[in-house]
C-alpha positions in Angstrom: -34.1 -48.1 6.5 -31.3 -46.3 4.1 -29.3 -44.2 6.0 -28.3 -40.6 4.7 -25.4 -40.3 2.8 -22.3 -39.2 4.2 -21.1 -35.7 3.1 -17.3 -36.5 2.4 -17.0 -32.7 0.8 -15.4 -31.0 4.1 -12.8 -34.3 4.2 -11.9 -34.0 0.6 -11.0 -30.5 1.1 -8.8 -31.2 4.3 -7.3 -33.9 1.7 -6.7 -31.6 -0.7 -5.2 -28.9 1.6 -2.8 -31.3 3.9 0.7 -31.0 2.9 2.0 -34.7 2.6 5.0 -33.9 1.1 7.1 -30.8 1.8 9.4 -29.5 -1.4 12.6 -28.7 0.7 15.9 -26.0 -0.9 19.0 -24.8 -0.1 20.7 -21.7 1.1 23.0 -21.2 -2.2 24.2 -17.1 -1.6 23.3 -14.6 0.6 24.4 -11.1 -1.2 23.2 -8.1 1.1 19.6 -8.1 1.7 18.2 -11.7 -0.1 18.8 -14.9 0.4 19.2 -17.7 -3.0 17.8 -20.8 -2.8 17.4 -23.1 -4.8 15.6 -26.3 -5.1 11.7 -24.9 -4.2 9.1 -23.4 -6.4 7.2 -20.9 -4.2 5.3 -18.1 -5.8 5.8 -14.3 -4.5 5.0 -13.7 -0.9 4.8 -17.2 0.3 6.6 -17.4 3.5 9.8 -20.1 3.4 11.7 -21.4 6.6 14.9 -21.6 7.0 16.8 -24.2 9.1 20.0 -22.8 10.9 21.2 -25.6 13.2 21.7 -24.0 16.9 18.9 -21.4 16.8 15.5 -22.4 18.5 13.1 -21.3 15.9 13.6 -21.0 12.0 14.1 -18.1 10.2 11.6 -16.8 8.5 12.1 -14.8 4.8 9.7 -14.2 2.0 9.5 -14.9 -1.9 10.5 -11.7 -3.0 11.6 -12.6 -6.8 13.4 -15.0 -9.2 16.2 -14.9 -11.1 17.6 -18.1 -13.6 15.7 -20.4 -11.9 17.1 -19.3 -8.3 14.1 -18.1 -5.9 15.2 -14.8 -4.0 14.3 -14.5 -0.2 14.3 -11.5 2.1 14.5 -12.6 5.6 12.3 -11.3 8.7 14.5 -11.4 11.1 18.3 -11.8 11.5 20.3 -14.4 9.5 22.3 -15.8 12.1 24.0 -18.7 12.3 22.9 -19.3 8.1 25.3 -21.0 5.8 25.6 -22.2 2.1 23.9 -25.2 2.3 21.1 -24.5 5.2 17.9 -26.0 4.6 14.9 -23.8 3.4 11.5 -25.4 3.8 8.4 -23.8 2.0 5.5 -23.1 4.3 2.9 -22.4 1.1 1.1 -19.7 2.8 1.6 -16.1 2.7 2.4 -13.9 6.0 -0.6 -13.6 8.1 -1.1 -11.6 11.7 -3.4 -12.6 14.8 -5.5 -9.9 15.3 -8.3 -9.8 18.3 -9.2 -7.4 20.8 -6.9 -8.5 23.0 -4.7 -6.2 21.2 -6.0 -3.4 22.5 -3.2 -1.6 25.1 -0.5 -4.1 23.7 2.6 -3.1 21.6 3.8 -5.2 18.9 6.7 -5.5 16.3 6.8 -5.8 12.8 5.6 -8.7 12.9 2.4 -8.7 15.0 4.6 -10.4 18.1 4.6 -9.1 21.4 7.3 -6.5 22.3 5.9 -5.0 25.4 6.2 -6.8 28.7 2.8 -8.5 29.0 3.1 -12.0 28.0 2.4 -13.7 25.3 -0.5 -12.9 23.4 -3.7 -15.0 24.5 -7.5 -15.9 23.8 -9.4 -15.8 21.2 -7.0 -15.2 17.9 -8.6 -14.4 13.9 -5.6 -15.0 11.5 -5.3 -12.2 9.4 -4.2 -12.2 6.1 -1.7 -9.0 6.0 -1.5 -8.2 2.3 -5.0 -7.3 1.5 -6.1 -5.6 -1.2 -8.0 -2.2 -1.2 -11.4 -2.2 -1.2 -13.9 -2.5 -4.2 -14.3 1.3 -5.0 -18.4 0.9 -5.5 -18.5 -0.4 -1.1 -17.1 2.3 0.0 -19.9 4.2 2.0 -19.8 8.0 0.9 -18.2 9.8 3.9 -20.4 12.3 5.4 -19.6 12.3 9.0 -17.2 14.9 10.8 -13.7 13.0 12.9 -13.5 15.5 15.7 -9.4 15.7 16.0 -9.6 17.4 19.6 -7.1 20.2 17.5 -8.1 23.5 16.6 -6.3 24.3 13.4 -7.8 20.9 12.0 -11.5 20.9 12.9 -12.1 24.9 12.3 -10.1 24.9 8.6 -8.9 21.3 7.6 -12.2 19.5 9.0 -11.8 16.0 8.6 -14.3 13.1 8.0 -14.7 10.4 9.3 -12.9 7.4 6.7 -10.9 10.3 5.6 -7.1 9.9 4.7 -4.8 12.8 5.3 -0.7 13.2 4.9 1.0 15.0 7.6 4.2 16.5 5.6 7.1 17.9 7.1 10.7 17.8 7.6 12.2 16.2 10.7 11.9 17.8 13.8 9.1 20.2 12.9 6.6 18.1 15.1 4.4 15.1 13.3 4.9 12.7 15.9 3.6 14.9 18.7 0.7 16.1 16.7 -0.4 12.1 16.0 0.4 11.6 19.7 -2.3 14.5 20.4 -5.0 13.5 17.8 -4.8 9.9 19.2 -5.7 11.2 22.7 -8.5 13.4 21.7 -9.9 12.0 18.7 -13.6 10.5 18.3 -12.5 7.4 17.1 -13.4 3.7 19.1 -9.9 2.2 18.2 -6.2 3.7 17.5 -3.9 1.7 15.5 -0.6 3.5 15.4 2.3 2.1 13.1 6.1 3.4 13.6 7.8 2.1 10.9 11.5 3.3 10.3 11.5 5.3 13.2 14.5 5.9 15.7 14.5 3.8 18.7 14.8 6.1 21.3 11.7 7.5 20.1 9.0 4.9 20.7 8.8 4.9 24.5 9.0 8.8 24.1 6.1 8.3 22.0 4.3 5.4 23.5 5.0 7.1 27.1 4.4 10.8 26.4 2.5 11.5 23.2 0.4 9.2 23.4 -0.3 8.0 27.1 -2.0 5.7 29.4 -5.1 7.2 28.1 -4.7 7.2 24.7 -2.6 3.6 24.9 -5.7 1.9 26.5 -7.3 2.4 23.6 -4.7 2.1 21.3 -2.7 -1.1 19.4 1.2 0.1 18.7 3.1 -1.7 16.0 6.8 -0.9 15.9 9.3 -1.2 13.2 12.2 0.9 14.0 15.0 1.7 11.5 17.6 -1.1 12.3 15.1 -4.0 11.6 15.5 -5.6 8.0 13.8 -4.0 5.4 11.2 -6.4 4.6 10.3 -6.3 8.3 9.7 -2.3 8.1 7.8 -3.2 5.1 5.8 -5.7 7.0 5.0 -3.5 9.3 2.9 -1.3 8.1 1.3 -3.7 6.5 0.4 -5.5 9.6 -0.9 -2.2 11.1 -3.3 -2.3 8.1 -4.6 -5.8 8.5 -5.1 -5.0 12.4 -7.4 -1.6 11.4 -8.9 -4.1 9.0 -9.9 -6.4 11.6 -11.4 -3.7 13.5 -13.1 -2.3 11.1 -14.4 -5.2 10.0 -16.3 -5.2 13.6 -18.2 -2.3 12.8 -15.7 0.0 15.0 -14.4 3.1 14.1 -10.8 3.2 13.9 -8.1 6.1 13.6 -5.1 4.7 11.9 -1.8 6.4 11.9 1.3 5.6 10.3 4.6 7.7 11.4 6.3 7.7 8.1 5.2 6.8 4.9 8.9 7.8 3.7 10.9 5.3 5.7 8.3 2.7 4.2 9.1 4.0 0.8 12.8 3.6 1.9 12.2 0.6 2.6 10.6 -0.9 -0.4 13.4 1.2 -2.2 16.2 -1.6 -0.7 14.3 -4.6 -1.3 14.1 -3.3 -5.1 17.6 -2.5 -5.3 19.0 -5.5 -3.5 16.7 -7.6 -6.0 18.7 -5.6 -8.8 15.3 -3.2 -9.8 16.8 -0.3 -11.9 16.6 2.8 -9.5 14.5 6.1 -10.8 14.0 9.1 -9.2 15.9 9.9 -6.1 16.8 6.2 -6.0 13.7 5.0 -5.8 12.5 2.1 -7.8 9.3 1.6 -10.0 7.8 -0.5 -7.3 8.2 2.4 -4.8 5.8 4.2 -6.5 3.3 0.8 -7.1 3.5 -0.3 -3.5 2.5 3.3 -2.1 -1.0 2.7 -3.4 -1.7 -0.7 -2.4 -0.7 0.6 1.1 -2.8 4.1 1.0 -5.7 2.9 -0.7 -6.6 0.5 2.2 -8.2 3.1 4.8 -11.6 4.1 4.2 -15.1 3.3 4.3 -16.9 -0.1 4.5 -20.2 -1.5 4.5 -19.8 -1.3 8.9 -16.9 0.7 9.9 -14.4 3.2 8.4 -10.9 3.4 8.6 -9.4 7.4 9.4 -5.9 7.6 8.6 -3.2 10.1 9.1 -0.2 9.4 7.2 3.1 11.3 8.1 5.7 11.8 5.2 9.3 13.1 6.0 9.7 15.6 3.4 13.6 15.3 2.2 15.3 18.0 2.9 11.9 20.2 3.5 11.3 20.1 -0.7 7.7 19.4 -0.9 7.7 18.4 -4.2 10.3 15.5 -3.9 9.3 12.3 -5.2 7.5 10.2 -2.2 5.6 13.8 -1.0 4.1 14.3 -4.6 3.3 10.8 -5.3 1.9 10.4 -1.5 -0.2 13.8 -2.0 -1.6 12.5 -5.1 -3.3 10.0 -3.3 -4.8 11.0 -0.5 -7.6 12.9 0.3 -6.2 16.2 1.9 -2.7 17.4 3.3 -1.8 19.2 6.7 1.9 20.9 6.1 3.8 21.7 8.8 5.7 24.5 8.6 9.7 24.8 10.2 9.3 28.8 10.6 5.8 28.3 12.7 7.9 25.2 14.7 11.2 27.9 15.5 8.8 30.6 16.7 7.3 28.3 19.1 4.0 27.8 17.5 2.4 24.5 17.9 0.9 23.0 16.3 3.2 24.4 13.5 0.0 24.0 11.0 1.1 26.1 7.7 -3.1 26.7 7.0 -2.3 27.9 3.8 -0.7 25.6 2.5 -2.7 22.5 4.1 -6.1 21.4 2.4 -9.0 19.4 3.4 -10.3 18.0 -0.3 -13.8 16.5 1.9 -14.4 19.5 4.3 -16.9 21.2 1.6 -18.7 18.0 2.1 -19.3 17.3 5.7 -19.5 20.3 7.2 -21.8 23.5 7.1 -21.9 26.6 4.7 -21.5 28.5 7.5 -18.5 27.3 8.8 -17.1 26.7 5.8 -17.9 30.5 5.2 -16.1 31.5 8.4 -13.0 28.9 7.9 -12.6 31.5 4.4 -12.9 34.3 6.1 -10.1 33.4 8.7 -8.0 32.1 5.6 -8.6 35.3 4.0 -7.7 37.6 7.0 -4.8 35.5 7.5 -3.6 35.4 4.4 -3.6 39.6 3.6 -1.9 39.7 6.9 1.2 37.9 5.8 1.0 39.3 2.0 2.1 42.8 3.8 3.5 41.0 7.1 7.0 42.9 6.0 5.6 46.1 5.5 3.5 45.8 9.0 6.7 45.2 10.5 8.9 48.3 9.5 6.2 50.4 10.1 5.8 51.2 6.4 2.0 50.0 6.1 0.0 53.5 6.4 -3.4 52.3 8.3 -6.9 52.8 5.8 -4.8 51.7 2.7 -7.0 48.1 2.9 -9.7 47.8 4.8 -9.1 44.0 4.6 -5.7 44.1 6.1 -6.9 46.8 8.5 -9.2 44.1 9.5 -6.4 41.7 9.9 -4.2 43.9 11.8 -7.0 44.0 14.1 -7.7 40.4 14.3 -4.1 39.0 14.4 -3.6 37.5 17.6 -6.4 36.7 18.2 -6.0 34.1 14.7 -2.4 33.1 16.1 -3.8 31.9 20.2 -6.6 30.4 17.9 -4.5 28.1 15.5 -1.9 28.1 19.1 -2.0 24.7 21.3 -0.8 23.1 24.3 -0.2 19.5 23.8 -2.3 18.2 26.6 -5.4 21.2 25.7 -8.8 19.6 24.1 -11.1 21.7 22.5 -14.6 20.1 21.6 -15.8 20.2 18.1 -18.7 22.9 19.0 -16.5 24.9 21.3 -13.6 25.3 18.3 -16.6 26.3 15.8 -17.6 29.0 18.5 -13.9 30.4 19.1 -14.1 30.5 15.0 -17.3 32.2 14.9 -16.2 34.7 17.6 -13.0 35.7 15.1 -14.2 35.3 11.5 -17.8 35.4 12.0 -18.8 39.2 11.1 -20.8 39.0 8.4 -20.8 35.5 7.8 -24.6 33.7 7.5 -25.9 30.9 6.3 -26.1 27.6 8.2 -27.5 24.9 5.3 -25.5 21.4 5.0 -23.6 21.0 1.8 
């Protein structure tokens, strides 16, 4: 009897894929941020090892760029004990992360490693590959669906749906951290993925502690970059955070992704560009500032099973809202909520500017007549501050305009609406009634866009 033949396919590829011989460089310069080697061939963003005798592990740095037949490396991590001469062995595979839901309640660092106290990271791993593309444009699932945000200001006139990307822009100290910290506690989503990348270190256990809390951390993965790690690490970071919302999304969960700033990782891309010796634009900031921002923003969204809803924060320098990284970040996403400083010194929080913030998907996922009612309040709102300085001297004669009579009336009853506590939920429905109750005189029609 002939026996079947053996399928040799699997081995051949095994074959194919072993790494029998290992091209090995050397450490030639280090100049700032990069590392030359020379001696390997590695394309751009393999990973490379670097051999420093004394230290326990290698270092690890990236293909970043050539120049005269000299590979340039950043590293991602510290380049201790490195000298002309040290030993730089290519790994020929990119960075990837180990993502499972055993990440759920754990902070990492830029990297994906453990930072937090709980051991090392065990069961059942999927590598990740961290620098994914965006997806094809023709899968993404329409978004239809309403992400409840648990805040007032933001469901009743910035409604956002569910695979939606919006920018948080302020300046610093005007309150985006706190208002992430509060929308991951009280949002709808199965999954929070929260990325602080730049940010001070003094901050994150503020954060991780009292923004977000034991409620919102059980649910939640944490990636941490902060500002002194190297650049590509920062970079890296966010990235990672990505690849783990990726992975969850890829499960069919709902995740809320948030990413506390978008400027620092703009920053950050700005010094590997420079250091790399990429001619600097506007502000400083090098053509492949304004390439990388897409590649990073364009990844939330919709798939065929899950969606990805992200909240980006961007720093705005020097509160100018139209400075380079704001405008190009705005461009790209799907709505903006700006936070105002004036609103943040009168002790109003969340210090939502609602006239200057816009939801681009609320016509789409929510109903005529709370989209009627959201205009209303807008409205009302906004004749009140066009005559806010006469109201205040006294020089606004009462029956001049009905509209701002009607204003008058309503005023604080619109300010302890768009008004907060940090730790105060307010359901979907029950916001939509407090709405209807201000701006809901005259307002009918109930229909779905």
């Amino acid at each position: 009897m002939q026996s079947a033949p053996i399928d040799l396919s699997q081995w051949r590829n095994r074959v194919k894929k072993a790494r029998l011989i290992k091209v090995t460089g050397q450490v030639s310069r280090v100049i700032g941020l990069t590392v030359e080697v020379h001696g390997i061939n590695a394309p751009i963003g393999e990973v490379c090892e670097i051999m420093a005798p004394g230290e326990d592990e290698p270092i690890l740095a990236e293909v970043v760029g050539f120049r005269d037949g000299i590979s340039l490396l950043m590293p991602l991590g510290e380049l201790r004990g490195v000298y002309q001469g040290c030993e730089v062995i290519s790994t020929g595979k990119p960075f990837n992360v180990m993502a499972g839901d055993q990440l759920l309640g754990r902070v990492l660092n830029g990297l994906g490693e453990p930072l937090d106290a709980n051991g090392p990271l065990e069961g059942d791993f999927t590598e990740y590959p961290v620098n994914n593309r965006p997806p094809n444009p023709l899968m993404r699932r329409r978004i239809t669906e309403v992400m409840s945000t648990g805040v007032r200001a933001v469901d009743a006139l910035l409604t956002c749906g569910r695979g939606q990307r919006i920018g948080i822009f302020a300046g610093s100290g005007v309150g985006k951290s706190t208002l992430l910290g509060m929308i991951s506690r009280y949002s709808s989503a199965d999954v929070n993925v929260i990325g602080l990348i730049g940010e001070r270190g003094r901050e994150v256990l503020d954060f991780i502690e009292t923004d977000l809390g034991p409620e919102g951390l059980a649910k939640s993965v944490v990636v941490v970059a902060t500002s002194e790690q190297p650049a590509l690490v920062r970079l890296k970071g966010a990235f990672v955070t990505c690849a783990i919302a990726e992975y969850f999304r890829d499960r069919g969960k709902d995740v809320l992704l948030m990413m506390d700033s978008v400027t620092r990782f703009a920053m950050a891309q700005r010094e590997v560009g420079l250091s790399i010796g990429e001619p600097p634009a506007t502000k400083g900031y090098t053509p492949s500032v304004f390439a990388l921002l897409p590649r990073l923003l364009e990844r939330p969204g919709m798939s065929h099973n899950g969606s990805i809803t992200a909240f980006f924060t961007v720093l705005v320098d020097g509160d100018d809202f139209n400075e380079p990284i704001s405008d190009a970040v705005r461009g790209i996403l799907d709505g903006h909520i700006i936070l105002s400083r004036s609103l943040a010194a009168a002790n109003h929080f969340p210090a939502v500017d609602v006239l200057g913030s816009v939801s681009r998907l609320m016509p789409d996922i929510t109903l005529k007549e709370h989209q009627a009612m959201a205009g209303k309040l807008r409205d009302l709102l906004a004749a009140y501050k066009k005559t806010e300085d006469l109201i205040n001297i006294g020089a606004y004669v009462s029956g001049s305009n009905p509209c701002v009579d009607e204003a008058i009336a309503v005023y604080p009853r619109i300010v302890d609406f768009l008004r907060q506590d940090l730790y105060e939920y307010t359901e979907y429905s029950q916001t939509l009634e407090l709405l209807k109750s201000i701006a809901g005189k005259g307002v009918t029609g109930n229909s779905q866009v």
